[in-house]
Every structure is written in structure tokens, then in C-alpha cells.
SERO-4910 file (N, C-alpha, C, O; in steps of 0.05 Angstrom, whole numbers):
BEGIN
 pado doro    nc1    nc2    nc3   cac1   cac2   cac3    cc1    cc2    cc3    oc1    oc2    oc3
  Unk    A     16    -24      0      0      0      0     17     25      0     12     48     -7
  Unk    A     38     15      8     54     44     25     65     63     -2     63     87     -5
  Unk    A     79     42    -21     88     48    -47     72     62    -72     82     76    -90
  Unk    A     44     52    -68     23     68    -81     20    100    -68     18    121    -82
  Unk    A     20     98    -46     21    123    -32     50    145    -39     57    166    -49
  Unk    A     55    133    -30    101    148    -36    100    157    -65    114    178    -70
  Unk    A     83    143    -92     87    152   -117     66    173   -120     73    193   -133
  Unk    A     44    172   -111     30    198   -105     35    216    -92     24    237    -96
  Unk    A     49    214    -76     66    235    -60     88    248    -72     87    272    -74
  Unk    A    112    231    -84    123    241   -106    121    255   -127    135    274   -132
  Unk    A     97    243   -145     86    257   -162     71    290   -161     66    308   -177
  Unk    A     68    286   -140     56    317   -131     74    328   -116     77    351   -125
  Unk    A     88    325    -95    120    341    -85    111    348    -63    112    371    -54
  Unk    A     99    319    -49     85    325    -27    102    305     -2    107    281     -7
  Unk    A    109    316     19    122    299     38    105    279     59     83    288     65
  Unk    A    112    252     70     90    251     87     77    264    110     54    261    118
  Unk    A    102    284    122     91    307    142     64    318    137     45    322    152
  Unk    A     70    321    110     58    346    103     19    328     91     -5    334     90
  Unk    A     32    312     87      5    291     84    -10    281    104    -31    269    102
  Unk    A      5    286    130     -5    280    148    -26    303    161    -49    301    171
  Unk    A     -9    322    158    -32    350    161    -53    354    139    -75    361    146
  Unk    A    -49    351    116    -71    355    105    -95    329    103   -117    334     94
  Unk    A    -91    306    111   -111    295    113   -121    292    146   -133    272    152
  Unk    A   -116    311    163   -126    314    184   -109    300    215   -113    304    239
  Unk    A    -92    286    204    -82    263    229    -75    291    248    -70    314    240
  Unk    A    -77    281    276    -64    301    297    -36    291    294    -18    307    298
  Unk    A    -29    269    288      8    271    287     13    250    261     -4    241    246
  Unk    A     39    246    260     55    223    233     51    204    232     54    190    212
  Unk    A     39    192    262     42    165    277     22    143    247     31    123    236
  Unk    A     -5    156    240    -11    135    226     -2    135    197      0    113    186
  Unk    A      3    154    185     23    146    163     48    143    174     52    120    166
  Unk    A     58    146    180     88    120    188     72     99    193     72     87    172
  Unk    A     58     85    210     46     58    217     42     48    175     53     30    162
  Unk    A     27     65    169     19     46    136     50     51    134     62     30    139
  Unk    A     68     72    128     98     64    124    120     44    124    135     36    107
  Unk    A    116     41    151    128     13    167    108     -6    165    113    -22    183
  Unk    A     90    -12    155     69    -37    145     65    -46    174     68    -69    183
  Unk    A     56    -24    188     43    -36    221     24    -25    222     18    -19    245
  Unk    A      5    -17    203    -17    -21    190    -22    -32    161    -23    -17    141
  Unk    A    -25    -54    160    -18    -70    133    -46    -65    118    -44    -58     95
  Unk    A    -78    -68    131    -88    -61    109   -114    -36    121   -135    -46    130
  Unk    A   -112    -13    121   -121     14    126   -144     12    121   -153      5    100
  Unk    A   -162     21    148   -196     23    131   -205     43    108   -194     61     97
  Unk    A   -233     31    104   -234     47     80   -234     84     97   -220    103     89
  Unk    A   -243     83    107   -249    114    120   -218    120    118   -211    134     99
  Unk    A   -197    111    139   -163    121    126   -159    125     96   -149    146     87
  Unk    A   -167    107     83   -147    111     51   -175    137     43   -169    149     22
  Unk    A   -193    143     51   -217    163     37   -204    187     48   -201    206     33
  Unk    A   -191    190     81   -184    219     79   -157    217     66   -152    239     56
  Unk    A   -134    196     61   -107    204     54   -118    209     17   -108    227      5
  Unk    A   -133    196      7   -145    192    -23   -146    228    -32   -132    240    -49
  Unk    A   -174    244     -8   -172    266     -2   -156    291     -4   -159    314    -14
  Unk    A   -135    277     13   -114    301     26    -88    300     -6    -68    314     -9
  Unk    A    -98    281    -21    -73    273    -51    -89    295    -64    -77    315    -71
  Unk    A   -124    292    -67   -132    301    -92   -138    280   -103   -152    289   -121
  Unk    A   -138    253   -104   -138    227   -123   -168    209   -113   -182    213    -93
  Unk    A   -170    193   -129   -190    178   -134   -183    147   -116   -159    140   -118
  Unk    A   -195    135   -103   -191    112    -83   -177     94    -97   -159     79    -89
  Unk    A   -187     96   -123   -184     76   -141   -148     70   -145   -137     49   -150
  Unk    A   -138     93   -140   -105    102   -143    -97     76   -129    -79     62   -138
  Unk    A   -108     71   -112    -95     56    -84   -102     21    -87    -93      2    -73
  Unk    A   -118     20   -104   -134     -8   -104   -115    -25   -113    -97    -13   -125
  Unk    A   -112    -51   -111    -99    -73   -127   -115    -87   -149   -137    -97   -151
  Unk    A    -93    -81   -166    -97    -89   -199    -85   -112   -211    -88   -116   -235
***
């Protein structure tokens, strides 16, 4: 999951700090957790605000 995330982040020149504030988290703790895969699979409500805070469609994130 984490890698789908990092290339959208990339692609837009967005840090995870900074992803972490814009999709609302009070700290880094749960994007580092999907980071470090100690959240391996994120509810849908997590990937709808990080989906959010990209600009992108859920779909970005799905397995294909």
C-alpha cells in the first residue's frame, strides 16, 4: 500500500509530514504505521481521507 502512496506523493512534491496534516491526522504516527506496514491493510475511511488530502480517486490505491 505504502508504495502506491510514496508515488503519489512524489508525483505531486508532497512529503509525508505534510500529508499527514492535510488529511487531518493530529500527528505522523498513522502514516508512518501504513509506512512501516504496522498497519498492513487501512480502513476504508483512512485511505478516503489520505485519497482526499492527494486530490486522487480511491481507485489510485486499489490492487490491480
Amino acid at each position: 500500500m505504502w508504495k502506491k502512496i510514496e508515488q503519489v506523493l512524489n508525483d505531486k512534491g508532497i512529503s509525508a509530514n505534510q500529508l499527514s496534516k492535510l488529511a487531518g491526522f493530529k500527528n505522523n504516527s498513522t502514516i508512518y504505521a501504513i509506512k512501516n506496514e504496522q498497519i498492513k491493510n487501512p480502513s476504508f475511511e483512512l485511505m478516503e481521507r489520505i485519497a482526499d488530502a492527494l486530490d486522487v480517486s480511491l481507485d489510485e490505491f486499489r490492487d490491480k
